[in-house]
C-alpha positions in Angstrom: 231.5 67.5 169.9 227.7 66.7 170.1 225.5 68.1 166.7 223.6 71.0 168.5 222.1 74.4 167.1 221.6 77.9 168.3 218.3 79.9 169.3 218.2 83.4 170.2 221.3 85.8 170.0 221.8 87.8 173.7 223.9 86.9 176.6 222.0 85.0 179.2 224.0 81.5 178.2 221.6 78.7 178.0 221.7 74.6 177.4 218.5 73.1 177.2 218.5 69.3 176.7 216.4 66.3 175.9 214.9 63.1 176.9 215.8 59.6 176.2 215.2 58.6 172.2 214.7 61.9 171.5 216.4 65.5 170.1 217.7 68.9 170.7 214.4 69.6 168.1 212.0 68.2 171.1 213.1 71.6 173.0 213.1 73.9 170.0 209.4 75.3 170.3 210.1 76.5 173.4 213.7 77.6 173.1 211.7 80.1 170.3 209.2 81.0 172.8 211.4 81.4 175.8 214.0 83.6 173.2 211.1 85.6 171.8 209.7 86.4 175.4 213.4 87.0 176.8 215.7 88.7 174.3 218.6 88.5 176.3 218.6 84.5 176.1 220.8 82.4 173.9 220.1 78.7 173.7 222.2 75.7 172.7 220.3 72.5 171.9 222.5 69.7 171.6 221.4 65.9 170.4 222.5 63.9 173.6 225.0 61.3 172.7 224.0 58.6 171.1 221.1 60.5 169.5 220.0 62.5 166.8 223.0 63.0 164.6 225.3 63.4 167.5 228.5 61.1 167.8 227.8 56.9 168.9 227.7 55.9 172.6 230.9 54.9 173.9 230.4 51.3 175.9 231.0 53.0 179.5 228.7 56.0 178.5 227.0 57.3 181.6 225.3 60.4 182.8 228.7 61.7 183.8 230.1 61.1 180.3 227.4 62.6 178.7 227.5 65.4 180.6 231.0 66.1 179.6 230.3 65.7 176.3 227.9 68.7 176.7 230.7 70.6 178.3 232.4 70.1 175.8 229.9 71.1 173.1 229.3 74.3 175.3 233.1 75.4 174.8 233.3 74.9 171.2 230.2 76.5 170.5 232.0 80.0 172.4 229.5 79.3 175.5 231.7 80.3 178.4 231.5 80.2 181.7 228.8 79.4 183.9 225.2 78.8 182.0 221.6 78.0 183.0 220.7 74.5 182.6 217.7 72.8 181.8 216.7 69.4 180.9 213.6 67.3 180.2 213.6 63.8 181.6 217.5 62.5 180.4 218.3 65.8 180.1 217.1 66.9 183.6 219.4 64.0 185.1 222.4 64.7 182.8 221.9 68.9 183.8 222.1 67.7 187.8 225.8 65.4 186.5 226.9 68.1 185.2 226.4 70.1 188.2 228.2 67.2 190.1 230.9 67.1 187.1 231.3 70.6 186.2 230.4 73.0 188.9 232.1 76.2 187.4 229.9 75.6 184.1 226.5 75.4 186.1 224.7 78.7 187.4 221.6 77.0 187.6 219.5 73.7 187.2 215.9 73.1 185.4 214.5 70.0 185.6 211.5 69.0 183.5 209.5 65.9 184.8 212.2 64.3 186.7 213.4 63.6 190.1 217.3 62.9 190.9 216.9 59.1 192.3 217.0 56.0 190.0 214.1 55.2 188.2 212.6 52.5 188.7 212.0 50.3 185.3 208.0 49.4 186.2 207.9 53.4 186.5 209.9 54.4 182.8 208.0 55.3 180.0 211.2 55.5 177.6 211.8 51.6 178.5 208.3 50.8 177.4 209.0 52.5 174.4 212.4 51.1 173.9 211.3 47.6 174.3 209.3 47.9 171.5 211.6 49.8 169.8 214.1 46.7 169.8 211.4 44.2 168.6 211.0 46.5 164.9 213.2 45.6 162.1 216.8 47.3 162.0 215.5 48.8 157.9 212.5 48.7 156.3 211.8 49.5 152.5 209.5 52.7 153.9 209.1 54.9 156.7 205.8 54.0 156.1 206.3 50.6 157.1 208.0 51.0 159.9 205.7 53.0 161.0 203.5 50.6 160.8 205.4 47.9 162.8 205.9 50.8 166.0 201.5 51.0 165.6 201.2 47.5 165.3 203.2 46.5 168.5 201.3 49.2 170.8 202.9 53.0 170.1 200.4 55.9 169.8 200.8 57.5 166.2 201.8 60.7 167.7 204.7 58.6 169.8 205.5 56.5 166.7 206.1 59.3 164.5 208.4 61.1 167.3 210.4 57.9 167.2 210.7 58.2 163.3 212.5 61.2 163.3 215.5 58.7 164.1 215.1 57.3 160.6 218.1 57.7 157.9 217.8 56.7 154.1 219.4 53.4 153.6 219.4 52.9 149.6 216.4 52.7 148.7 214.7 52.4 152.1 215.3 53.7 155.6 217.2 52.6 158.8 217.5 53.9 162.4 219.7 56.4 163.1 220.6 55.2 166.4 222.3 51.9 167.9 219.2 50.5 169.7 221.1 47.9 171.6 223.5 50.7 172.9 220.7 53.0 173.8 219.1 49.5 175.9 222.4 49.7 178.0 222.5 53.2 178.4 219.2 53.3 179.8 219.7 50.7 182.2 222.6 52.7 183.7 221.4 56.1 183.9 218.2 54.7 185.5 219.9 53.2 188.3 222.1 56.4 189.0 221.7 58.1 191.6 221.6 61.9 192.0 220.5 62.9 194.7 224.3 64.1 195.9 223.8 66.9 193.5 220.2 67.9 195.4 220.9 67.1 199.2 225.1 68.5 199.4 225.8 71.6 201.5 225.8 74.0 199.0 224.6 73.3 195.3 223.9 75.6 192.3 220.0 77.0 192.1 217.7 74.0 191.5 213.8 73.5 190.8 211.5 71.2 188.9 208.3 71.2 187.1 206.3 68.0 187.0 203.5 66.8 185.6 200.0 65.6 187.6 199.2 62.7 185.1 203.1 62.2 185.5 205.0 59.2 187.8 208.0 60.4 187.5 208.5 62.7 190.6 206.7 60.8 192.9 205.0 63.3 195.7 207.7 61.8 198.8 210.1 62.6 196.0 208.8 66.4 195.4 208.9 66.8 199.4 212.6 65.4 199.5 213.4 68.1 197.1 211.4 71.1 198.7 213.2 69.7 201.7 216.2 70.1 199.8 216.0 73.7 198.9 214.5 72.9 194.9 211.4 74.2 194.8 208.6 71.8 192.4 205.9 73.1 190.5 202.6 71.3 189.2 200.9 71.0 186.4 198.0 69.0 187.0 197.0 68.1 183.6 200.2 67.4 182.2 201.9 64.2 181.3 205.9 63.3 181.4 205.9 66.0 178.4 204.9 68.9 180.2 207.1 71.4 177.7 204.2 69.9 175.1 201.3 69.7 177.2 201.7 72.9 178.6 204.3 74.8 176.7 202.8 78.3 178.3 202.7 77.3 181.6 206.2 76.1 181.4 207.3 78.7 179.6 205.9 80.8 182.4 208.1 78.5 184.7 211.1 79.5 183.1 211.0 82.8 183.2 210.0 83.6 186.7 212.4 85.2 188.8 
């Protein structure tokens, strides 16, 4: 079962879910904001496996696996039945497995900044990111100084202290939470999946995205494949791959229209 938590307390069943190297916290600002502005909704934010505190990667983990694994987390935690999906990024493309996976469990699909083909690596953020994540010691005496190392080799401070919330004492220093070179395998096979199965099939489960403008992740032929598809795509024109924290009330807006 994946470490998750709980936002909001009515009966409209929701899973929201992250992006690569990050946590079920990413979402939690506007998992408040969506449960604040819709009573009814009740949201489960799991850590992904493999991140956060959730369980280790298994060597065959793919988006298939981890979408059972959030299946899984879905029954323990009393969520029943069909609930509404959405994901940022990873967790757009693990929401769209599961709708290939687990049909019964999926009313409906919300993708954040993400299209259902692979990805190609010149195009991925999260493996710039990870590359330079691999090149920083495995502990440091500080946070402090690792933070320095992630600023050092290129990160933004804002990215750099994102990445630190994967930090765990270690004695008397710190170490990452995560197994980088499992996450470096993962990566390379989810990006290559390929989802559009779960878009283009005869009859699939509600679907739309939300992409950002300064974005290059849903490329405009693939925005017309979806359209084309029955998923319609929003814009947000100055929003980056984060659109939930570049525009959190636009997105929030999003969510909530009928």
């Amino acid at each position: 079962m994946l470490e998750s938590f709980q936002v909001g307390t009515g009966d409209v069943l929701t899973v929201m879910l992250h992006g690569f190297l990050g946590t079920g916290r990413n979402l939690r600002s506007l998992a408040v904001a969506w449960t604040k502005a819709d009573p009814r909704r009740r949201i489960l934010l799991p850590d992904l496996t493999g991140h956060g505190t959730s369980p280790a990667l298994h060597p065959d983990s793919d988006l298939t696996t981890l979408a059972r694994d959030v299946v899984a987390t879905l029954d323990a935690q009393g969520f029943t039945g069909a609930v509404d999906w959405v994901g940022h990024s990873l967790g757009g493309r693990v929401s769209l497995a599961a709708s290939l996976e687990a049909s019964e469990r999926v009313r409906s699909v919300a993708m954040l900044d993400i299209a259902p083909g692979p990805v190609p690596l010149n195009l991925s953020d999260s493996g710039y990111v990870l590359d330079i994540l691999l090149k920083a010691p495995p502990r440091a005496d500080s946070r402090k100084a690792l933070r320095e190392n992630l600023i050092g080799n290129g990160l933004s401070e804002g990215l750099s202290d994102w990445l630190l919330m994967n930090l765990t004492p270690d004695g008397d220093g710190v170490r990452w939470r995560f197994d980088r070179d499992a996450l470096l395998q993962l990566h390379r096979r989810v990006n290559g999946q390929d989802l559009w199965p779960a878009v283009e099939r005869p009859v699939h489960p509600p679907l739309r995205c939300i992409r950002g403008g300064r974005s290059r992740y849903v490329s405009e032929e693939s925005a017309r494949r979806l359209e084309d598809a029955g998923c319609p795509v929003a814009l947000l024109p100055d929003a980056g791959h984060f659109v939930h924290v570049d525009n959190p009330q636009e997105v929030l807006a999003w969510l909530m229209a009928p």
